[in-house]
N, C-alpha and C positions, 0 to 999 in steps of 0.2 A: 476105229475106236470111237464109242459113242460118247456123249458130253457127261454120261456120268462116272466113264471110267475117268474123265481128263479130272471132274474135280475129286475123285478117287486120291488117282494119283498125286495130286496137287495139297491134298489134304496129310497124304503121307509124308510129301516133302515138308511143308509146314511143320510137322512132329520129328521129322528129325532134325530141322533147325533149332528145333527147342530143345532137342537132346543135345544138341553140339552147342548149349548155349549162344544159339546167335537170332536171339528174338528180334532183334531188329531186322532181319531179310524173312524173318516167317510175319512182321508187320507189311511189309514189302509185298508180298504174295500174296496176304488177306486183301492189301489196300486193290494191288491188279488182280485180284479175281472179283471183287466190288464192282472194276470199273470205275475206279474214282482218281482220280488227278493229284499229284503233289499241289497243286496251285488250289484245289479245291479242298484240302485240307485245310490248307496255309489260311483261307480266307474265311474257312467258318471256324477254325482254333484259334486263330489269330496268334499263330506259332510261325514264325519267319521259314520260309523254302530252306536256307541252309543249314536249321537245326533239324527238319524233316529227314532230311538227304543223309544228315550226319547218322540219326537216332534208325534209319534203314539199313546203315551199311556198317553199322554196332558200334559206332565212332565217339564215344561218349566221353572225350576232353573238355570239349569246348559246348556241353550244354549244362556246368554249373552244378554238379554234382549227383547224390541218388536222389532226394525227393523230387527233382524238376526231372529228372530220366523217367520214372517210374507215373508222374504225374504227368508228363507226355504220351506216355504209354495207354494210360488209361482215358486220360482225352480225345486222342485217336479210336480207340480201340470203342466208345461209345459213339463217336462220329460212324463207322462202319459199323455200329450193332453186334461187333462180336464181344467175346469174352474177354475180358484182359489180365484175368490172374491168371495163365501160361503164361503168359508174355512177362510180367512181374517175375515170378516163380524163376524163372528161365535167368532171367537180368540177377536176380540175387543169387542164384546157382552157381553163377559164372562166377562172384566173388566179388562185385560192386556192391558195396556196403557203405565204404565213406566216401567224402570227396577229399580228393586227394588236394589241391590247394584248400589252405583255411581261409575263409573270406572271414573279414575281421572290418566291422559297421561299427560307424560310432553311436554309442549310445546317449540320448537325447531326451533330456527332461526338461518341463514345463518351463522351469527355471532360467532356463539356457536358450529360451526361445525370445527373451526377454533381451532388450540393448543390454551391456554390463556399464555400469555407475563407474564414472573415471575417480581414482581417488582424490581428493580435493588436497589443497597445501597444506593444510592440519596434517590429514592422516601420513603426507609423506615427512612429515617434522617427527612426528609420533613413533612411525616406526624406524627412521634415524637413531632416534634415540634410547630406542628399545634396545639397539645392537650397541650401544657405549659398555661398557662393563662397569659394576657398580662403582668402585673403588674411584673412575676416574673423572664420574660425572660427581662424588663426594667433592676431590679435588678442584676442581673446575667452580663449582659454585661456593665454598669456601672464599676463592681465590676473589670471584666476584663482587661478595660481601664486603671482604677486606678494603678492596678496592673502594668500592661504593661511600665507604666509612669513613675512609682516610679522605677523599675527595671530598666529602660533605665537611667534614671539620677542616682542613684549608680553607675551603671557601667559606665558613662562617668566619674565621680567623680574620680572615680580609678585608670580609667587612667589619667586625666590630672597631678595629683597628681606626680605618677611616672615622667613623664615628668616635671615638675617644679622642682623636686628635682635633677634630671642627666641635667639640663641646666647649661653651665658654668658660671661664675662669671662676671659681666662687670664694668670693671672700671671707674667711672664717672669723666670726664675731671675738672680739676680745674678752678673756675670760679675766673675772676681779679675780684676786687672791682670796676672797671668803669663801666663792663659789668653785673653788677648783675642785675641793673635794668632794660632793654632790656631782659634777660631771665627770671625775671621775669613775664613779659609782655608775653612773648611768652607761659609759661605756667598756663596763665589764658585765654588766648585764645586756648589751645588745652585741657581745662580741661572737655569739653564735655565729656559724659560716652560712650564708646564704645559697642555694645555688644560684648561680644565673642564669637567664634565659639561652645563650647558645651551649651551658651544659646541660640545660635540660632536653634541648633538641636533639642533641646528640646521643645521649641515652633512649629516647626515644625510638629516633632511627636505626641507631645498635640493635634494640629491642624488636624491632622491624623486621629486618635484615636476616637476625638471627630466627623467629620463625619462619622466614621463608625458607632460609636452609635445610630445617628439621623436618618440614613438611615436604622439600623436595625429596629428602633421605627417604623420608618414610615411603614414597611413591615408588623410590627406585626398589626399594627395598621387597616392597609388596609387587610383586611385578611374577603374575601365574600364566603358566604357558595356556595358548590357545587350545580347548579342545580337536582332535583331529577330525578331519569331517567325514563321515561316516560312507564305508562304500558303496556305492551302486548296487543296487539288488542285481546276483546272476541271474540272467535270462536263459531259459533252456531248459527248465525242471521239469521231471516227467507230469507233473499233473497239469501243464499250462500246453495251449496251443499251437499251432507250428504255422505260421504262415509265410509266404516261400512266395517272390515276385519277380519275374523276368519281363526287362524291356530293350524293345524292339528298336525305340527309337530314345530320342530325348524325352522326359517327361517329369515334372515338379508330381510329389506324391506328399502325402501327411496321414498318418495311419495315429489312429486311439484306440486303448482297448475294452473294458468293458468296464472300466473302473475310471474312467475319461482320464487317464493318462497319458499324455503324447509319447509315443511311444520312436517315429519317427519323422523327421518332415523337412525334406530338403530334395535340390534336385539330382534327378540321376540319369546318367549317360546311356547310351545305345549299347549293349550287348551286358549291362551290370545284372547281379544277382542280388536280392535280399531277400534277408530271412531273420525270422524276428519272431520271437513268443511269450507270450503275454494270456489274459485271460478274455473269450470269448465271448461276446461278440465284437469283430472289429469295425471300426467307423473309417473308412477310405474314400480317400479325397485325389483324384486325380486330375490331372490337366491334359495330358493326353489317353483317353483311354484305352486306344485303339493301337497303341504300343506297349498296352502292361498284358502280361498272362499272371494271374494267382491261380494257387494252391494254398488249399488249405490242411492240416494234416494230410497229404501227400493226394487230395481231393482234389480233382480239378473245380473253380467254381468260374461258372457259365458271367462273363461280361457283355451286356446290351448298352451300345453309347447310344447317347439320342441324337437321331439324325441333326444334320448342320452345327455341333456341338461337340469339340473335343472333350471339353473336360465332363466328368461325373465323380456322385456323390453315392458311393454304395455303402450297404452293410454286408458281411462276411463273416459267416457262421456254420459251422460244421453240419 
């Protein structure tokens, strides 16, 4: 049998893996009719050996759903120079469409990137008070007032008291009998009631008192709920872009998108997925980069760390 019946035949087998949907052992057979190594994949995709192994033997659990299956697929499938839509075609035939766990990322605004302000003693007195119900903070300061009022008129009492008794004595001038009627005259014209100084004080302070009531009333009174805060814009619409991250190892990431909105940035663990869409171009920031794989709309895009230098600073564009 000569060498072109073997990649003949070899080429037939390939075709009916893809009919049996099982593109991953007809990548398998492209990858050994190449001559090229699992490990020499692994090193220039910078795709880990046991998702290789997995995405050969059609194992597609544990690599994070369709865009990162399909987006391996054609990463490979450009490392060896063949064609990769059989190999797609074949994977969506089969019935891999979604991923079946829902990865659920927290979403991350600019905002939020920011320390949070502890609330100070004011604002925890304030909102205390917000939860009293009207009716009982009426009563309560009422009660206050009363209080306030009555205490201030005792204690003028006590003192005036003191002082009226250490006043000394005044001896009233003796009145002739011509002149009685002339003083009497004069004291029915000064017999107007005067106030005195501690009743004026004390109306005063009433006077006091009682605005501060009325203004407290009015406050509780006036009292309009918080507007609610508005939700988070859905991520995911069809006219935004899809960008899709798998890492190898540990690595801190911070992704913006074209509208410099931080879109994510925090660190992520060895075997995690993200996926995230927003408007393109992306600005990515990595600290390790030789543990992250992207995809872009289901696009593999090509990462060059710079030698002696984990982290980089790329842009990410369709």
């Amino acid at each position: 049998m000569t060498g072109e019946d073997d990649i003949q035949d070899q080429s037939e087998a390939i075709g009916l893996l893809l009919e049996q949907h099982k593109p991953g052992e007809a990548l398998r057979l492209l990858r050994e009719q190449k001559g090229v190594s699992v490990e020499q994949i692994s090193t220039e995709s910078l795709i880990p050996d046991s998702k290789i192994r997995d995405l050969e033997t059609d194992v597609y659990d544990k690599l994070g759903g369709e865009i990162f299956v399909v987006g391996y697929f054609r990463k490979i499938a450009k490392i060896l120079g063949v064609d990769s839509d059989p190999l797609v075609a074949s994977y969506h035939q089969a019935g891999h469409s979604a991923v079946k766990d829902t990865i659920r990322f927290p979403s991350v605004s600019s905002a939020e990137l920011a320390l949070p302000r502890a609330p100070g003693a004011l604002e925890n007195l304030m909102a205390r008070v917000k939860k009293v119900p009207i009716w009982l903070a009426v009563v309560i300061l009422l009660t206050v007032w009363m209080s306030s009022v009555l205490l201030l008129q005792s204690g003028s009492d006590e003192a005036v008291e003191p002082a009226q008794k250490d006043a000394p004595a005044v001896e009233l001038p003796i009145v002739e009998p011509e002149s009685a009627a002339k003083a009497e005259i004069v004291e029915v014209e000064d017999a107007s009631p005067i106030p005195s100084t501690h009743e004026q004080g004390v109306d005063m302070q009433g006077a006091v008192a009682e605005k501060i009531v009325k203004e407290a009333v009015v406050a509780a009174l006036d009292t309009t709920p918080e507007p609610a805060a508005a939700a988070p814009p859905e991520l995911g619409s069809n006219d935004q872009d899809r960008l899709a991250l798998t890492f190898t190892e540990d690595c801190w990431v911070r992704i913006s998108d074209a509208t410099g909105e931080v879109l994510f940035a925090q660190l992520q663990r060895t075997g995690d997925n993200l996926q995230l869409s927003g408007e393109a171009p992306f600005d990515v920031m990595l600290g390790n980069a030789r543990a992250v794989d992207i995809l872009i709309n289901g696009q593999p895009v090509t990462i060059t760390p710079i030698p002696g230098n984990n982290s980089l600073k790329l842009r990410v564009e369709p």
